[in-house]
Each structure stands twice: as C-alpha cells, then as structure tokens.
C-alpha positions as CSV (number, residue, x, y, z in Angstrom):
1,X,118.9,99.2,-25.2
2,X,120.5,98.0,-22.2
3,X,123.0,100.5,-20.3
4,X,125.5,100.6,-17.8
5,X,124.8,101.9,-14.4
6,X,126.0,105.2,-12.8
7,X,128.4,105.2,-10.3
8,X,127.8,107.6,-8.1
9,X,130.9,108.3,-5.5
10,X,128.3,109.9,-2.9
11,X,126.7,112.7,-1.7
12,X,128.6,114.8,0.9
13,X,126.7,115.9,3.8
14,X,128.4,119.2,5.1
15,X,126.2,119.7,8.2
16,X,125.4,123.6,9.0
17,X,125.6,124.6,12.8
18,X,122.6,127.0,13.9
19,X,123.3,130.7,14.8
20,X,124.1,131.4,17.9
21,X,121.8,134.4,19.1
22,X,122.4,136.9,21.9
23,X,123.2,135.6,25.2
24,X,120.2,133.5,26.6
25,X,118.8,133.3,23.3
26,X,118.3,129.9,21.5
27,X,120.9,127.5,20.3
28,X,120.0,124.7,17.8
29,X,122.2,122.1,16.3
30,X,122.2,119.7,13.8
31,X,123.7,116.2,13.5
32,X,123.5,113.2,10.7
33,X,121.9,110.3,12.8
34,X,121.2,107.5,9.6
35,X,122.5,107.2,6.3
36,X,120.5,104.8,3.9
37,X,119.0,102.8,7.3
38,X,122.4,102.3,9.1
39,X,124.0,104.3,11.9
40,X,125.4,107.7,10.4
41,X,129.1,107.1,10.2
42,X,130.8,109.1,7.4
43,X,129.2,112.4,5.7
44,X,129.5,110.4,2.5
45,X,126.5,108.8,1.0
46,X,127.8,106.2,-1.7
47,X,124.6,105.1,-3.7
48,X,126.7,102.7,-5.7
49,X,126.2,101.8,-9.2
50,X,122.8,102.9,-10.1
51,X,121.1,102.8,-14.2
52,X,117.8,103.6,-15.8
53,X,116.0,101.0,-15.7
54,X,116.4,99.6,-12.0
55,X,118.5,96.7,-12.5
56,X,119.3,95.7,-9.3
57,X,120.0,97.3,-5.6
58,X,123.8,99.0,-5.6
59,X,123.5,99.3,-1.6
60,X,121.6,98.6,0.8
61,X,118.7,100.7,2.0
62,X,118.1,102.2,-2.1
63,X,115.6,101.4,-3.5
64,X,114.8,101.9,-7.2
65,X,111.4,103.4,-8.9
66,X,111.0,103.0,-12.6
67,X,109.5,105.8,-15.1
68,X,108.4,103.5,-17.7
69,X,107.0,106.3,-20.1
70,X,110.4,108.4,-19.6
71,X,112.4,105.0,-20.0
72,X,114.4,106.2,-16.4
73,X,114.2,105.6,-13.2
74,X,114.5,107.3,-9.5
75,X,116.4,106.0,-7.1
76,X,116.7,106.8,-3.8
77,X,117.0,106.2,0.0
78,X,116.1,107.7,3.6
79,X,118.8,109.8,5.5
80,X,117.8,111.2,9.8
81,X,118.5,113.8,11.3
82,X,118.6,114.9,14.8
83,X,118.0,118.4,15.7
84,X,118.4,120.3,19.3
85,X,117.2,123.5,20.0
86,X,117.9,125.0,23.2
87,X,117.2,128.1,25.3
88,X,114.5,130.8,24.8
89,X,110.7,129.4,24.9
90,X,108.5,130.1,21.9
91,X,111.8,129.5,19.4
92,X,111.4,127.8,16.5
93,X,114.0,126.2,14.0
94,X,113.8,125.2,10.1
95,X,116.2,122.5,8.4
96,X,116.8,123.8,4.9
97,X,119.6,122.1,2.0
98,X,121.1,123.5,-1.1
99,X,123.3,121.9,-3.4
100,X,126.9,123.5,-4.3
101,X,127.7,124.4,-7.7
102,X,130.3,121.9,-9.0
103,X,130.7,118.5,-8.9
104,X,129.7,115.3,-11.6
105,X,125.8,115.0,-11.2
106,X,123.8,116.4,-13.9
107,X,121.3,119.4,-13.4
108,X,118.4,118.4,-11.7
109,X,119.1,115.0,-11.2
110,X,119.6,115.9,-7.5
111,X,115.9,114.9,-6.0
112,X,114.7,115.0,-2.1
113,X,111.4,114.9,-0.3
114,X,109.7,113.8,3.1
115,X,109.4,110.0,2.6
116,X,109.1,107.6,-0.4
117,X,109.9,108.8,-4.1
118,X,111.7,112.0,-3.8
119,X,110.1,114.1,-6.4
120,X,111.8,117.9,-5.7
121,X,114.7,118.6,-7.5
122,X,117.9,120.5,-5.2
123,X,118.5,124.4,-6.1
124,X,122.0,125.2,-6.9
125,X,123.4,127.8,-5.0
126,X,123.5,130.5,-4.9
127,X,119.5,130.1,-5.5
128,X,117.9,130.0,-2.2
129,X,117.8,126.6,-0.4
130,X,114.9,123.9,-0.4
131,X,112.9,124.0,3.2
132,X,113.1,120.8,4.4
133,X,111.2,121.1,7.9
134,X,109.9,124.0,9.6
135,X,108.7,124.7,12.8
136,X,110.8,122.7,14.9
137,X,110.1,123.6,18.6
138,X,112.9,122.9,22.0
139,X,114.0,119.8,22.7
140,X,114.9,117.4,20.1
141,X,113.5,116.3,16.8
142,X,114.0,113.7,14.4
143,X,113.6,114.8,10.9
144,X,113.7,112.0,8.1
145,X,114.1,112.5,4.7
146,X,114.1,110.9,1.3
147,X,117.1,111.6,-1.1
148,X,117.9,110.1,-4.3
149,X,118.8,110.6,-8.2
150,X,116.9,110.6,-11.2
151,X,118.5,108.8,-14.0
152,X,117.5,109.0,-17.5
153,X,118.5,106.8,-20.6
154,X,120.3,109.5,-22.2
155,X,122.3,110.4,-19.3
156,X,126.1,110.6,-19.3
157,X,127.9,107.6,-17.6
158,X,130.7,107.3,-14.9
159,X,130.5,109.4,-11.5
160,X,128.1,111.3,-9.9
161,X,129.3,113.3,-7.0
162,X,127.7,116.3,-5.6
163,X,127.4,117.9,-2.5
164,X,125.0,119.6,0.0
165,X,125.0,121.9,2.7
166,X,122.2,121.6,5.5
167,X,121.6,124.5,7.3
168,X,119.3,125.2,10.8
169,X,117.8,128.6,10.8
170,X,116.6,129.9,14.2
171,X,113.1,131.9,14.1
C-alpha cells in the first residue's frame, strides 16, 4: 500500500543559556551553528514531507533509511552546535535535550544520536533529558548531532511538529 508522506512543520530549537556561577566562575553558552548542512538561520527545522517507505528527499540535507521488516522508515538529518565555556580552569560543560510535552509528533517518533541513523528516541518532559555530549572543556566546541523521525505504515497523517529544549549544564 502506497501512502502519503508526513508533513512535518519542524522542530523548534529553543536554545538553553548555561548557568551563570559565582563571580569568576565559568560561563558556557550555546548557539545553533547548521541546520540540515546550511548556515543556522531560523530555530525551525522543516523536514518537509516525509512517508514510510522513503520516497523521495522532502529537503535538502535528509536523508531517508528504510526498515524493510517494520515496513517504515527513519529519516533524518545533521544539526551543529557551537558551545563556549569560559572562565574557571578544570570546568567542564554537558549539552543535554528534552522534548516538551505537546505538540503533533507521535510518541517516540522523536529519534537523535551522534552521527548517521539516529536510533535514541527524545524523553518527554518532565522525564529527565537525553545527554547529548559531556565533558566539554574551555574554549569552544563543535558538537554535531543526528536528528530525525521514525515513520511507520500505520502512522497518522498530516503535521508533525514538536519541540525541544537544549540545555548546557556547567560541572
């Protein structure tokens, strides 16, 4: 059976700022350098029209994975970020994401990882968030990562929005 793609209207990127610690303490910060290859410039991620069975490319920069014996498919795409921490020596930062409750995208379909297939599906909040990188040291750091939706055959059609919250926690 043939279906109709998913829409999806995009994934909002609502960027969390790092603490602030005592005076002369660290500082980190966190900004959205790429979205799906290009130059980061909206905090919307529009996928496009996207089905099970991997039709054809809604954007470009996603790319599609099929799941033959599941008759669905992944698809999915790179976002960068750049992180900055300044101040105290021997500092560390970790990049973590949840996903909000709310919005169109079925449970679980919500998948990230480091690079290629995404494969880890987004907790809801409140449930704690996904680590994403740890151990960030000073100076700045690119962290890439690989986020995307699963899409079965029995999935409901129309929009998929969702949203995320990316948060830099200072150690």
């Amino acid at each position: 059976m043939r279906r109709r793609g998913l829409p999806l209207a995009g994934i909002l990127l609502a960027l969390g700022w790092g603490a602030t610690p005592a005076w002369g303490a660290s500082q980190a910060r966190l900004t959205l350098e790429q979205v799906l290859g290009q130059n980061a410039g909206s905090l919307v991620v529009s996928f496009g029209a996207i089905d099970a069975m991997c039709l054809a490319p809604p954007a470009t920069g996603v790319t599609c994975v099929p799941n033959v014996p599941a008759n669905g498919a992944t698809w999915y795409a790179t976002i960068r970020f750049r992180v900055r921490l300044t101040g105290a020596g021997g500092s560390s930062v970790r990049l973590t994401g949840v996903r909000m409750a709310g919005g169109s995208a079925p449970a679980g379909r919500l998948v990230d990882g480091p690079s290629g297939l995404p494969a880890t599906p987004y907790p809801t909040a409140p449930a704690g968030a996904l680590i994403l990188a740890t151990s960030l040291s000073g100076g700045n750091a690119a962290v890439q990562r690989s986020i995307g939706f699963r899409v079965g055959p029995g999935d409901p059609s129309g929009n998929w929005v969702t949203s995320i919250v990316y948060s830099l926690i200072v150690e």
